[in-house]
DSSP file (Angstrom, degrees, kcal/mol; ACC not computed):
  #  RESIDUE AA STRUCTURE BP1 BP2  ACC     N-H-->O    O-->H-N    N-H-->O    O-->H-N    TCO  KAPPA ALPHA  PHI   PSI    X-CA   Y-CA   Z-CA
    1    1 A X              0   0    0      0, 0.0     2,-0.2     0, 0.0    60,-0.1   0.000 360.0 360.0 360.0 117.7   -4.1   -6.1  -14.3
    2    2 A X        -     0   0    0     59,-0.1     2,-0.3     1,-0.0    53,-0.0  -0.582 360.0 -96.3-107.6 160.0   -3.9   -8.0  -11.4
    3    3 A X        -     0   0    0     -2,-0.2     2,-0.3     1,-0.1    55,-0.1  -0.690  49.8-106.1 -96.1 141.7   -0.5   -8.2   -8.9
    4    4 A X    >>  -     0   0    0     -2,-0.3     3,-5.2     1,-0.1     4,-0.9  -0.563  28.1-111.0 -87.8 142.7    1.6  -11.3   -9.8
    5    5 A X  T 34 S+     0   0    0      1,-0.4    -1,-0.1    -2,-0.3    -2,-0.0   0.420 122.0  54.4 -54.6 -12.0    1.3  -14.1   -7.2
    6    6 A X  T 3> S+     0   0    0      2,-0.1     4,-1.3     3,-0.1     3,-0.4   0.622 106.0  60.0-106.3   0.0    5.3  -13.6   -6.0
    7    7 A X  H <> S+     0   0    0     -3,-5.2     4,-1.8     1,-0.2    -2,-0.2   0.851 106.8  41.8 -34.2 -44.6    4.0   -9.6   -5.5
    8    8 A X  H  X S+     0   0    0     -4,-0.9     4,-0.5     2,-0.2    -1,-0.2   0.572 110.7  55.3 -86.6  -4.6    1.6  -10.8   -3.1
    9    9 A X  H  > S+     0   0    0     -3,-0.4     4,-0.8    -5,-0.4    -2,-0.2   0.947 116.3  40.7 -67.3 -75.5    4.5  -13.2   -1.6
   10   10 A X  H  X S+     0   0    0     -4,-1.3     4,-2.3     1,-0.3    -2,-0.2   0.605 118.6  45.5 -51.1 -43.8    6.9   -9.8   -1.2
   11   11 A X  H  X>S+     0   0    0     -4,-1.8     4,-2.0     1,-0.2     5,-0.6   0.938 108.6  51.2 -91.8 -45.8    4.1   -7.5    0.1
   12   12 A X  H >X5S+     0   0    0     -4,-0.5     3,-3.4     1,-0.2     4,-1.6   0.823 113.2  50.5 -45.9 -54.5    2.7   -9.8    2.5
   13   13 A X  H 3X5S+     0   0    0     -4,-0.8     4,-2.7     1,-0.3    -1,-0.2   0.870 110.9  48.5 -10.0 -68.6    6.6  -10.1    3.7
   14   14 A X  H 3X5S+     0   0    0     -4,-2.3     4,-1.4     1,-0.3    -1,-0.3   0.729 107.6  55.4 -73.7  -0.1    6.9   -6.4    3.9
   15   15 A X  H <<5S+     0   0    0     -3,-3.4     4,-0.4    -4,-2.0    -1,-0.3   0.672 105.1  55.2 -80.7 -14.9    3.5   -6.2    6.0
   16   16 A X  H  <<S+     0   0    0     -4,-1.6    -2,-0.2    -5,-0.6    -1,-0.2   0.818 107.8  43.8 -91.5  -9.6    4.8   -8.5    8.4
   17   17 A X  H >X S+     0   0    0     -4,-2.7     3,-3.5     1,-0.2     4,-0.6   0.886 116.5  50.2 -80.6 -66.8    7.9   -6.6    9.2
   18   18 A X  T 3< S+     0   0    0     -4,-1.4    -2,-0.2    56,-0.4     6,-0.2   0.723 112.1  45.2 -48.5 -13.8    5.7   -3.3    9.3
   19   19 A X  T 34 S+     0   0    0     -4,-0.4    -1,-0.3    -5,-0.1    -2,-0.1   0.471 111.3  54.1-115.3  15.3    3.3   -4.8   11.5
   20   20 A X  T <4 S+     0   0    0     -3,-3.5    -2,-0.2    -5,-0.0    -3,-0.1   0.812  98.1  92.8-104.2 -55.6    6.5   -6.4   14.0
   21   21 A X  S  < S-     0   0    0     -4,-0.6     4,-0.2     1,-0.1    53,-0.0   0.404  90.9-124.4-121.9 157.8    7.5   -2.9   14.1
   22   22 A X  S >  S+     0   0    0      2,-0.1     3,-0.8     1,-0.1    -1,-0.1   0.695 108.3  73.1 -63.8 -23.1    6.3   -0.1   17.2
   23   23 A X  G >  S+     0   0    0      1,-0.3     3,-1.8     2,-0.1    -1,-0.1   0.892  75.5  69.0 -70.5 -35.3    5.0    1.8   14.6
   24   24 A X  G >  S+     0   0    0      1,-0.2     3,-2.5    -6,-0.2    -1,-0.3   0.855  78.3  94.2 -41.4 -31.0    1.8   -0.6   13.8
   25   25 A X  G <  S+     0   0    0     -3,-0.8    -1,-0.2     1,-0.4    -2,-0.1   0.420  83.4  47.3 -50.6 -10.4    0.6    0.6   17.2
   26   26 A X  G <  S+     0   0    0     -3,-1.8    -1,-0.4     2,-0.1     2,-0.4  -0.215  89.7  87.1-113.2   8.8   -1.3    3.2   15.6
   27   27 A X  S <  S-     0   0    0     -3,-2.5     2,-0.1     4,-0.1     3,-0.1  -0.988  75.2-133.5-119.6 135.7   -3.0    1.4   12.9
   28   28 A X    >   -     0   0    0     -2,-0.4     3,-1.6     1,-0.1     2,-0.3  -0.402  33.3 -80.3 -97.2-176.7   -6.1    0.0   14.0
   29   29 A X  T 3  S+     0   0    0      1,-0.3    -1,-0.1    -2,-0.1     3,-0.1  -0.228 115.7  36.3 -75.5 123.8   -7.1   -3.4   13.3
   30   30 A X  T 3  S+     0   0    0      1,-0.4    18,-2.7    -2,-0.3    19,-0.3   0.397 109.7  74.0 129.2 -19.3   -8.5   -4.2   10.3
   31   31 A X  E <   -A   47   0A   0     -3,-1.6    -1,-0.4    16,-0.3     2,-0.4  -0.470  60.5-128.4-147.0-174.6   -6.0   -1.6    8.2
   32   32 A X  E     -A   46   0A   0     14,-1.5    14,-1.6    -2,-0.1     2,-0.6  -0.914  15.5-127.1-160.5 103.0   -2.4   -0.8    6.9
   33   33 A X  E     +A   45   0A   0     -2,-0.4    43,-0.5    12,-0.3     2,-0.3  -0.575  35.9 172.6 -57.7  96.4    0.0    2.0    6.9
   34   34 A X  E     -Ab  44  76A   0     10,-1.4    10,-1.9    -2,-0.6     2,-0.5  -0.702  21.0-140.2 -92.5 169.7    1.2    2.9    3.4
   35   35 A X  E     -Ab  43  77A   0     41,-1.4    43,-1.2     8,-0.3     2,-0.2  -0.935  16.7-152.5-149.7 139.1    3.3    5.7    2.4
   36   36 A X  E     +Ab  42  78A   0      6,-1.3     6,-3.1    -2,-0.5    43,-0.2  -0.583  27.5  57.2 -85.9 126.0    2.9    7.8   -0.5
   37   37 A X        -     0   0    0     43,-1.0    44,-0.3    41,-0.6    42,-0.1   0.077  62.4 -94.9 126.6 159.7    4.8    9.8   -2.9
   38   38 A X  S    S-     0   0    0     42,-0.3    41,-0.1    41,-0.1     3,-0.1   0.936 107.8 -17.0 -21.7 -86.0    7.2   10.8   -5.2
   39   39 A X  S    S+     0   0    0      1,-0.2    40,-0.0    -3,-0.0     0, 0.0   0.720 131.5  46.1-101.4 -78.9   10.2   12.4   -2.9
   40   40 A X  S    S-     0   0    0      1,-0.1     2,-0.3     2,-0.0    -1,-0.2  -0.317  84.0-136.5 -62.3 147.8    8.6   13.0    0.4
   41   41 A X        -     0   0    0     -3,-0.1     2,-0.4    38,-0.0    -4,-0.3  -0.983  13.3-163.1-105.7 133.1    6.7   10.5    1.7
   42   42 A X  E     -A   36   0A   0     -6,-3.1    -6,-1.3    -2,-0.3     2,-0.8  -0.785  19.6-133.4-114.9 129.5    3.3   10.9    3.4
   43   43 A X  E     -A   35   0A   0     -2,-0.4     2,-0.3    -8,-0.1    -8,-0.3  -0.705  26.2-177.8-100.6 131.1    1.9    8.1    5.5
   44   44 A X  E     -A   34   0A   0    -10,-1.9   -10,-1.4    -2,-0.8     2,-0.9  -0.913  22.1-143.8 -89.1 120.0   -2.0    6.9    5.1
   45   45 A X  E     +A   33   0A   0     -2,-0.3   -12,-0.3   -12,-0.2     2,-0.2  -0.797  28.2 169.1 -77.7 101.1   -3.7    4.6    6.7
   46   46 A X  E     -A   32   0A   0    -14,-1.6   -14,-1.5    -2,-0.9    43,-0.0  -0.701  36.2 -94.2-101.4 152.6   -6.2    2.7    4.4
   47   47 A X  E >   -A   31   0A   0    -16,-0.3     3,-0.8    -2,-0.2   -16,-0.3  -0.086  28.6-122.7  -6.2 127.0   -8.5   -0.9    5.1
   48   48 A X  G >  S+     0   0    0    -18,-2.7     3,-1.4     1,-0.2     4,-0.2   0.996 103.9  85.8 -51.2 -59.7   -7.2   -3.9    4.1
   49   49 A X  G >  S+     0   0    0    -19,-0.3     3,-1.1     1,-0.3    -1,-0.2   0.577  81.3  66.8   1.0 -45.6  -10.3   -4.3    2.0
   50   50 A X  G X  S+     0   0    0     -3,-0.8     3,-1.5     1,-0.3     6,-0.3   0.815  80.7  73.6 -58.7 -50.0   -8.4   -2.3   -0.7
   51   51 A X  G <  S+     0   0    0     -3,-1.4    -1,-0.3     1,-0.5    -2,-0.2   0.498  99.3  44.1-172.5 -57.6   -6.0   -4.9   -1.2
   52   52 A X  G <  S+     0   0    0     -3,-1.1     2,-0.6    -4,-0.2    -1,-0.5   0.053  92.9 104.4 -82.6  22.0   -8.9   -7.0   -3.2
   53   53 A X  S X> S-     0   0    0     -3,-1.5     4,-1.2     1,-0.1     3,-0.8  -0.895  76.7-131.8-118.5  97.6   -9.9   -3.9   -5.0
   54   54 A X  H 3> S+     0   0    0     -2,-0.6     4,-1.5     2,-0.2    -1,-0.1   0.601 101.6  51.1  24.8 -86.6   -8.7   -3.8   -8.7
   55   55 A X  H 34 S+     0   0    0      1,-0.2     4,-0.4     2,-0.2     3,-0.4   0.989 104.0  54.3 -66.0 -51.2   -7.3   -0.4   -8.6
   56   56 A X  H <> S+     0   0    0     -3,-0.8     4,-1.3    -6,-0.3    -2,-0.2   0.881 107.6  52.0 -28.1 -57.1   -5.3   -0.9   -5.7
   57   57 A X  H  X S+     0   0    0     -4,-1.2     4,-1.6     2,-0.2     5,-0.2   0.742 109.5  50.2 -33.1 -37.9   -3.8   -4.0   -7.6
   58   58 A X  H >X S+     0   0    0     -4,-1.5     3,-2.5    -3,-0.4     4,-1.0   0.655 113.1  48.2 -70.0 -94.9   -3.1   -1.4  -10.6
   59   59 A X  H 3> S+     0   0    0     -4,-0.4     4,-1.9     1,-0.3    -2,-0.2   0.398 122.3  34.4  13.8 -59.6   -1.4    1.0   -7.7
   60   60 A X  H 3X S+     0   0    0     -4,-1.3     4,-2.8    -5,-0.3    -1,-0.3   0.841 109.8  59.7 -98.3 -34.3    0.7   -1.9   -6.3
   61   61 A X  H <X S+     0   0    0     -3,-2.5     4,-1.2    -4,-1.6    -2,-0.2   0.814 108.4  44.6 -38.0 -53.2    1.2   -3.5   -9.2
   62   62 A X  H >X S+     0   0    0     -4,-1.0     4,-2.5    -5,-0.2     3,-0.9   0.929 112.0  55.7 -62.5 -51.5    3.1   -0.2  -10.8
   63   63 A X  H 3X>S+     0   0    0     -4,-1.9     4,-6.9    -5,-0.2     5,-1.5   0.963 109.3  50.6 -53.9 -50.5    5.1    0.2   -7.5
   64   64 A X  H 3<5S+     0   0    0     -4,-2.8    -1,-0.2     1,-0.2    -2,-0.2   0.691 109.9  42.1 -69.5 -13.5    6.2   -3.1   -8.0
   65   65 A X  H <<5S+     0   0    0     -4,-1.2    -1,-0.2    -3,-0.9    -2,-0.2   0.758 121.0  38.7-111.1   0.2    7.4   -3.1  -11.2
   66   66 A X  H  <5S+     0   0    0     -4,-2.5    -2,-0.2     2,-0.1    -3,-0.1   0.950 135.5  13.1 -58.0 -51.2    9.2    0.3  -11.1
   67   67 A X  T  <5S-     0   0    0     -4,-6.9     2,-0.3     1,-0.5    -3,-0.2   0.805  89.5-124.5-111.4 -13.5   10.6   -0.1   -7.5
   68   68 A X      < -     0   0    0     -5,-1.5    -1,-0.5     1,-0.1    -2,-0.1  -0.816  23.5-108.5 102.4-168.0   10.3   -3.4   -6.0
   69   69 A X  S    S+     0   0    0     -2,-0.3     2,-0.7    -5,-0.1    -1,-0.1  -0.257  92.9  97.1-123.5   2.1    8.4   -3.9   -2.5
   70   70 A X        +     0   0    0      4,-0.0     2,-0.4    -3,-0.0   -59,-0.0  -0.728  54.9 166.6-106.0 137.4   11.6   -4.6   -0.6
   71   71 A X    >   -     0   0    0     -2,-0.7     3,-1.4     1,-0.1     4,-0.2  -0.981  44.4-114.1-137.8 160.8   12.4   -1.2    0.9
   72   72 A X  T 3  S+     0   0    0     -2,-0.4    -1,-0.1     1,-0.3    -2,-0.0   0.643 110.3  58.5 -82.6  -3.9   15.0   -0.4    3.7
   73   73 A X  T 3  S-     0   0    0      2,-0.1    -1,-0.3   -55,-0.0     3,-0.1   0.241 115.2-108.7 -93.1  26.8   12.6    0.7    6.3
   74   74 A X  S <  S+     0   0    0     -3,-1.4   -56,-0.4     1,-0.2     2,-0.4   0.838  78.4 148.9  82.9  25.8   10.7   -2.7    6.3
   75   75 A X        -     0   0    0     -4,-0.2     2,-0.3   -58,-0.1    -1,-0.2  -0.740  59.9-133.8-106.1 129.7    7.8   -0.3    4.5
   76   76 A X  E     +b   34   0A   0    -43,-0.5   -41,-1.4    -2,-0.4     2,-0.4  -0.558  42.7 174.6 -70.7 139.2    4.9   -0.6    1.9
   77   77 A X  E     -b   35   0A   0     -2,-0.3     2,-0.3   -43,-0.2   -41,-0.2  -0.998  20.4-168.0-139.1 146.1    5.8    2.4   -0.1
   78   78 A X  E     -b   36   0A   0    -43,-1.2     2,-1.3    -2,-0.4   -41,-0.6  -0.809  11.8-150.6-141.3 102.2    4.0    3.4   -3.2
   79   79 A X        +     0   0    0     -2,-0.3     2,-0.3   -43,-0.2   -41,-0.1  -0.599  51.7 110.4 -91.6  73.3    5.8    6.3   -5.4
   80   80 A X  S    S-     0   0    0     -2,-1.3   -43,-1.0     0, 0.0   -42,-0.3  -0.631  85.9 -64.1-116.3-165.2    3.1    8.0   -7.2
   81   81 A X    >>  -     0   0    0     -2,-0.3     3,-3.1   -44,-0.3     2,-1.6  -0.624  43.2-128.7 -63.1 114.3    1.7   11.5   -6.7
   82   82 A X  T 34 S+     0   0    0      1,-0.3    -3,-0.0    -2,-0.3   -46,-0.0  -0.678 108.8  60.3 -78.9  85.2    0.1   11.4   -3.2
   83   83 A X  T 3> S+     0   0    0     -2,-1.6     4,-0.9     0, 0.0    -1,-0.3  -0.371 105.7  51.4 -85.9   4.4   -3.3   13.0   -5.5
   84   84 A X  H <> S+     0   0    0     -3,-3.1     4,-1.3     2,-0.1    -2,-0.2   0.820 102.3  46.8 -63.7 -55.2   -3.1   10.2   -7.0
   85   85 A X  H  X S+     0   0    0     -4,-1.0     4,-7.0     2,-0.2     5,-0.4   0.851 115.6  51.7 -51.9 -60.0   -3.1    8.0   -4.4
   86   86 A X  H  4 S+     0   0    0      1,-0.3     4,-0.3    -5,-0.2    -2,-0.1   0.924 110.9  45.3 -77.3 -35.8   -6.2   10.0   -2.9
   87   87 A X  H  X S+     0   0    0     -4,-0.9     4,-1.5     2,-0.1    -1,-0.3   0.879 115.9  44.4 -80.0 -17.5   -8.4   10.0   -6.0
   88   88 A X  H  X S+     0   0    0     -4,-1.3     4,-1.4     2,-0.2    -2,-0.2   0.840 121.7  41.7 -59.8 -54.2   -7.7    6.3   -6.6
   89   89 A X  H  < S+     0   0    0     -4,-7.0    -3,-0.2     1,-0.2    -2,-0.1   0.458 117.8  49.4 -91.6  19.1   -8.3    5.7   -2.6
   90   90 A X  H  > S+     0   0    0     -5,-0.4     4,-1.1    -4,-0.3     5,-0.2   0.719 105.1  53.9-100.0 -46.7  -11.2    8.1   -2.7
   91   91 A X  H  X S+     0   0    0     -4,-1.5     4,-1.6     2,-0.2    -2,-0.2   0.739 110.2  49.8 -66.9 -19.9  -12.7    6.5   -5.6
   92   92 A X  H  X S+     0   0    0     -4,-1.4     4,-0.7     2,-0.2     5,-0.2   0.857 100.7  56.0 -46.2 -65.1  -12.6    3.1   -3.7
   93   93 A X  H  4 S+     0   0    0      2,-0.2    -2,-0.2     1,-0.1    -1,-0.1   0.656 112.7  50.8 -75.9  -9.9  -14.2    4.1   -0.3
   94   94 A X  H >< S+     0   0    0     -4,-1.1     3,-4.8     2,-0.1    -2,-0.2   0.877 122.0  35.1 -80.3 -69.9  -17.6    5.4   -3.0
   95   95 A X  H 3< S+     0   0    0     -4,-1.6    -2,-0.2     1,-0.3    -3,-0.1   0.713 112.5  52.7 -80.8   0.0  -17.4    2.3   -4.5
   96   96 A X  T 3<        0   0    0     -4,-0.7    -1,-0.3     1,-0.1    -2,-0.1   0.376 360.0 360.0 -99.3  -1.8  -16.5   -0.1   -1.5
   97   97 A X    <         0   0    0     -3,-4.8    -2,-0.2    -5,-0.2    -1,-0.1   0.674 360.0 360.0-116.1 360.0  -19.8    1.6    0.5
């Protein structure tokens, strides 16, 4: 299941406000502040690299059709269960080394 082509329109969007933003100053190059979870949100910094990785597609793909990508802090936000999130982006960094 791959993210539909105006998904990738909408997140690219919301990476360019998030990366306009002071907060980017703290993500080093090469990588992407999401944030994770249900109610509270927890923020990660992952590789772009993910981004072409399948599950990551599943991940964004779900977010997108539950919540949307436009969020009112300018933010990628992805509302699963931040262990979710960490075995999915755990299982990644084994198979992306």
């Amino acid at each position: 299941m791959g993210i539909r082509s105006s998904g990738i329109v909408q997140a690219k969007q919301v990476f360019g406000r998030v990366f306009s933003t002071s907060i980017a100053l703290d993500v080093p190059k090469g990588h992407l502040a999401v944030y994770v979870g249900e109610n509270e949100k927890k923020r990660f910094v992952v590789p772009v690299s993910y981004l072409r990785h399948p599950l990551f597609h599943k991940l964004l793909s779900k977010a997108e059709e539950e919540y949307g990508f436009d969020h009112s802090m300018g933010r990628l936000t992805i509302p699963c269960r931040e262990e979710t999130f960490i075995d999915v982006t755990c299982s990644l960094k084994c198979s992306l080394a």
